[in-house]
C-alpha positions in Angstrom: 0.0 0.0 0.0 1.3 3.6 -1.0 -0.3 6.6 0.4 0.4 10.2 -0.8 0.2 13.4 1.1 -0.8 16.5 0.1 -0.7 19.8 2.5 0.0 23.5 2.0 2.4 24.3 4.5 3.2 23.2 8.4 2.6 25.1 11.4 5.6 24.3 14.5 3.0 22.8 16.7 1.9 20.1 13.6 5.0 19.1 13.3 5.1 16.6 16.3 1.8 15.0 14.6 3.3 14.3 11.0 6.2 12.4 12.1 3.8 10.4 14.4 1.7 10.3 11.0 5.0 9.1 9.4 6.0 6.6 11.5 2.4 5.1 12.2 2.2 4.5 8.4 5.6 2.6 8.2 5.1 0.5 11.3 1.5 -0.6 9.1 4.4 -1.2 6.1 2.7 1.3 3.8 5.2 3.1 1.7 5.0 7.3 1.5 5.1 9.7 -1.2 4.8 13.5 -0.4 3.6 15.8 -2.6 7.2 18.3 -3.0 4.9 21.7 -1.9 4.6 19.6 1.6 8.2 18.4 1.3 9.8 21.2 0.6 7.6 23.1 3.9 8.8 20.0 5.9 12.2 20.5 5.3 11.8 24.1 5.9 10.9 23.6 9.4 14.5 21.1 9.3 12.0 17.8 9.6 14.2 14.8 9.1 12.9 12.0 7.0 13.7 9.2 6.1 15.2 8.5 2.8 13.1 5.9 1.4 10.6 8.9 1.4 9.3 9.4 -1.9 8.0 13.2 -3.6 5.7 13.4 -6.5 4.6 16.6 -7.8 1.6 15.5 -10.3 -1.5 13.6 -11.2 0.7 11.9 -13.5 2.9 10.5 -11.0 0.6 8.7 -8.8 -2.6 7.9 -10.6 -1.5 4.1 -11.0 0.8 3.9 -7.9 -1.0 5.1 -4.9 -3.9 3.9 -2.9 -4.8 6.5 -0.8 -4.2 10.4 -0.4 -4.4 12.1 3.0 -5.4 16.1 2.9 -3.0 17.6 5.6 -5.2 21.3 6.6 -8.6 22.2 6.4 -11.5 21.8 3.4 -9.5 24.5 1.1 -6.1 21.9 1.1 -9.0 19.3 0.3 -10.4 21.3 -2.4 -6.8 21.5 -4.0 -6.1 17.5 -3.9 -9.3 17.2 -6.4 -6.8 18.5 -9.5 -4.4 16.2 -7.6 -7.1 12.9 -7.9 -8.5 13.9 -11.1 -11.0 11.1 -12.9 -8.2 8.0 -10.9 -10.9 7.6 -8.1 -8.1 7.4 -5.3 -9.8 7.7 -2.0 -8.9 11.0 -0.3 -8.7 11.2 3.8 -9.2 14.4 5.1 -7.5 15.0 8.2 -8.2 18.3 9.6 -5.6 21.1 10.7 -8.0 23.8 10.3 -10.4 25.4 11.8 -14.5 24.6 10.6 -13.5 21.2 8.7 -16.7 19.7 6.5 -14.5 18.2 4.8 -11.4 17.7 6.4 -13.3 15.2 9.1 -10.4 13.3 10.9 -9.5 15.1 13.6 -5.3 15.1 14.5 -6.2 13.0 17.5 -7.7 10.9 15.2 -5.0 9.7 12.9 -3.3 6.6 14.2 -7.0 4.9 14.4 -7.6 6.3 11.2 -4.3 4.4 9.5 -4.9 1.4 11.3 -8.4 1.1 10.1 -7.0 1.7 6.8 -4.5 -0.9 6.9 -7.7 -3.3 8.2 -10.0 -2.7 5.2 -12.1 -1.0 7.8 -13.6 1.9 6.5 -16.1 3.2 4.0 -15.8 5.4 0.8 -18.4 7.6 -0.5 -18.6 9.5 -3.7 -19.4 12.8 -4.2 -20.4 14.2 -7.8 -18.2 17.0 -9.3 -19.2 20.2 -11.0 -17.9 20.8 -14.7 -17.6 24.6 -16.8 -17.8 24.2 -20.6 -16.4 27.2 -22.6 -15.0 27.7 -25.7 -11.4 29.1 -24.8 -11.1 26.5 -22.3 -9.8 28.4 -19.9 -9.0 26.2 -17.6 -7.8 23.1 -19.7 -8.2 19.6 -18.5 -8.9 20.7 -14.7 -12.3 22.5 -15.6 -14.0 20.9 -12.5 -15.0 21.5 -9.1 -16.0 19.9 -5.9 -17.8 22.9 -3.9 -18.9 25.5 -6.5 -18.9 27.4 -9.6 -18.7 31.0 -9.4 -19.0 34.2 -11.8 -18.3 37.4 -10.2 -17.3 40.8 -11.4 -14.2 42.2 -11.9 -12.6 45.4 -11.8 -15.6 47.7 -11.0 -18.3 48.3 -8.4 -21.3 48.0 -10.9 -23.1 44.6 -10.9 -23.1 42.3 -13.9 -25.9 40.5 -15.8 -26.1 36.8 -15.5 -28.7 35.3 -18.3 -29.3 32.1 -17.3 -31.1 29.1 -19.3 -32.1 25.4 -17.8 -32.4 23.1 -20.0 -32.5 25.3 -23.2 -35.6 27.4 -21.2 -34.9 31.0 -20.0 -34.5 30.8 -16.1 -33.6 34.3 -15.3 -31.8 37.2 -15.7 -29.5 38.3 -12.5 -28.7 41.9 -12.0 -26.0 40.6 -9.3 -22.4 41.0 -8.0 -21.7 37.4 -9.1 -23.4 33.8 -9.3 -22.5 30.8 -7.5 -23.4 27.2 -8.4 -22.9 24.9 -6.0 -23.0 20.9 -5.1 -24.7 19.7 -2.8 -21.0 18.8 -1.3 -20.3 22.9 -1.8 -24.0 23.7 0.1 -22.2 24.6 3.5 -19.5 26.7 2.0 -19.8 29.9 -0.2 -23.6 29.1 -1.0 -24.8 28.9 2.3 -22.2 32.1 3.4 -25.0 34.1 1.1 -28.0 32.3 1.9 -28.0 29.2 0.2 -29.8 25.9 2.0 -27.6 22.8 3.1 -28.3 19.8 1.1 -27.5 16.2 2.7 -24.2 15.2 0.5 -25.8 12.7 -1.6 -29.3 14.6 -2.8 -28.1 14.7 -6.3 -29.0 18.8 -6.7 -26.6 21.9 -7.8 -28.3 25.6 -5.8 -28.0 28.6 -7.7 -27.3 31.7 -5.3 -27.0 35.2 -6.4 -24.6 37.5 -4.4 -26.2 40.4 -3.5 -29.0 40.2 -6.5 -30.6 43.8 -6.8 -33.7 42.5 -6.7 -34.6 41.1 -3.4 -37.5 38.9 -4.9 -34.3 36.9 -6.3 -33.9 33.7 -4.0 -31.7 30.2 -4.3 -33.2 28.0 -6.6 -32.5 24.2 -6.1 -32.3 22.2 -9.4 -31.4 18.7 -10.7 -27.8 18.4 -11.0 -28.7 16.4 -14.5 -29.6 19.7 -15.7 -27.1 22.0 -18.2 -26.9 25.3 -17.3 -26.0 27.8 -20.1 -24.9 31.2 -18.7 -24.3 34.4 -20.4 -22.2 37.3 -18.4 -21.7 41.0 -19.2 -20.7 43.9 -17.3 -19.1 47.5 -17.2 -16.0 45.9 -17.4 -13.7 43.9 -20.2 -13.8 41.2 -18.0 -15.5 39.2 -15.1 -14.1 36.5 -13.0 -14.6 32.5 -12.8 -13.8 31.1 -9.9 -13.8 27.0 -9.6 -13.5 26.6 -5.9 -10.4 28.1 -5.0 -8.9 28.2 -8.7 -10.4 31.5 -10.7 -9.5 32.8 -14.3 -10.8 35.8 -15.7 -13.7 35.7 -18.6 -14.4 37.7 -21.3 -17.5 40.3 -21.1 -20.2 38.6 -23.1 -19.0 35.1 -22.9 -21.0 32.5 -23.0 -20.0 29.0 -20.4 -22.0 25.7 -20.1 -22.2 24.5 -16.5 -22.8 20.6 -15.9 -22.6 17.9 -13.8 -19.0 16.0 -14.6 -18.7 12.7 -15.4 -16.3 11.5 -12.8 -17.0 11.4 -9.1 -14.3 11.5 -6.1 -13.4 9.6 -3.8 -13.6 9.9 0.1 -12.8 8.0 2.8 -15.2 7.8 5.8 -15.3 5.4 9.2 -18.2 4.0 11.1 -18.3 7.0 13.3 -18.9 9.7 10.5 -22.0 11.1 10.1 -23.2 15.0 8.1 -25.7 15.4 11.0 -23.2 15.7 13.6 -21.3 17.2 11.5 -23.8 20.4 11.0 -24.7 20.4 14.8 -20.7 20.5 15.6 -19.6 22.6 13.2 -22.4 25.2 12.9 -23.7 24.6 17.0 -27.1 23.7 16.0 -29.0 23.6 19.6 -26.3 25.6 21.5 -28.0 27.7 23.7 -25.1 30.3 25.4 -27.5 31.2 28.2 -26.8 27.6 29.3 -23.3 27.5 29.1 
């Protein structure tokens, strides 16, 4: 068994848990590769490792070779290992270094059970469907898909832009709006729901289109089937708007036209017995905390 891992950077007081990390996966006789970002931060911080430590630095690299990927940070590090994955359906383990982690669900304290139960078989892997932008420049080449959302903001000015939106070849609306987001149901407790989009349980099989800050107030999330094609056409004051595909955004022309779809592959994620969305929501967002009480 080979297991990759992926992280932005490493804070003095993680350092103590990755070598634990480390060592836990040799004494299960996995082999490690680290992605060379997280290398080159461990090394930083003078980590010794050992030398049969492998670095990759691609898709390419570990598509046929590893079985597993741990995240190392919170959901945005997640969000980056998705371009890392691609359509090769290794299972990704979050394990969380942040702060609110919907994502990133294996707590530090966590890991040694978590690798052990890996090593065991005992564990469970769900998929979560993928959100895909069609346009003719391709913009964003071969990694034109997203986990949490798809958004199309404006650029370069204070004026809002127009957003012409058909489902399904029929006229849906027109938003006069600072931007657009369509999110997954995986994205529904992230930038969506920061501007008053519902949660949707993980496997509902919907996208929600939110406006930001929509001049007319009448203008409220719309949950549709995520079978549908969205066809979006965006014009502003400016020359040109933004696209943002979760954390990754490229700028697009004024008047340009994008396709918005569900993509064909799914993702991978690795989840134990004790996992669950609901306690995840009443954790995270302290559904039923009353402060009086505390």
């Amino acid at each position: 068994m080979k297991i990759a891992i992926y992280g932005k950077s490493i804070d003095e007081e993680d350092i103590t848990i990755v070598c634990s990390m480390l060592d836990k996966i040799e004494r299960v006789g996995a082999e490690v590769t680290l992605h060379q970002r997280f290398y080159n931060a461990l090394r930083s911080k003078n980590v010794e490792l050992k030398s049969n430590v492998q670095v990759f630095q691609t898709h390419q690299e570990i598509k046929n070779e590893v079985q597993f990927l741990f995240s190392l940070g919170g959901d945005g590090t997640f969000l980056d290992t998705i371009s890392l994955v691609k359509d090769s359906n290794i299972p990704i383990l979050g394990i969380n270094t942040g702060r609110l982690g919907f994502l990133s669900t294996t707590a530090t304290s966590e890991i040694e059970t978590a690798i052990d139960a890996i090593s065991k078989g005992e564990f469970q892997i769900e998929k979560r469907s993928l959100i895909e932008l069609e346009d003719e420049d391709k913009i964003f080449g071969d990694e034109c898909f997203a986990l949490n959302e798809i958004s199309v903001l404006k650029k370069d000015t204070s004026s809002m832009i127009n957003i012409e939106v058909e489902l399904d070849g029929i006229h849906l609306n027109t938003y006069w709006t600072d931007g657009l987001i369509i999110s997954t149901a995986t994205g529904s407790t992230a930038y969506s729901l920061s501007c008053g989009g519902p949660i949707l349980m993980p496997g509902s099989g919907n996208f929600v289109l939110t406006p930001i800050a929509p001049h007319n107030l009448n203008v409220r999330p719309i949950v549709i089937n995520d079978h549908s094609i969205l066809k979006l056409k965006v014009e502003g004051r400016a020359d040109r708007n933004l696209v943002a595909l979760d954390s990754r955004s490229k700028e697009l022309k004024n008047g340009a036209t994008i396709l918005v779809k569900k993509a064909k592959h799914q993702i991978s994620i690795v989840h134990f017995t004790n996992d669950s969305f609901i306690q995840s929501l009443r954790n995270k967002l302290n559904w039923g905390l009353d402060k009086r009480n505390i």
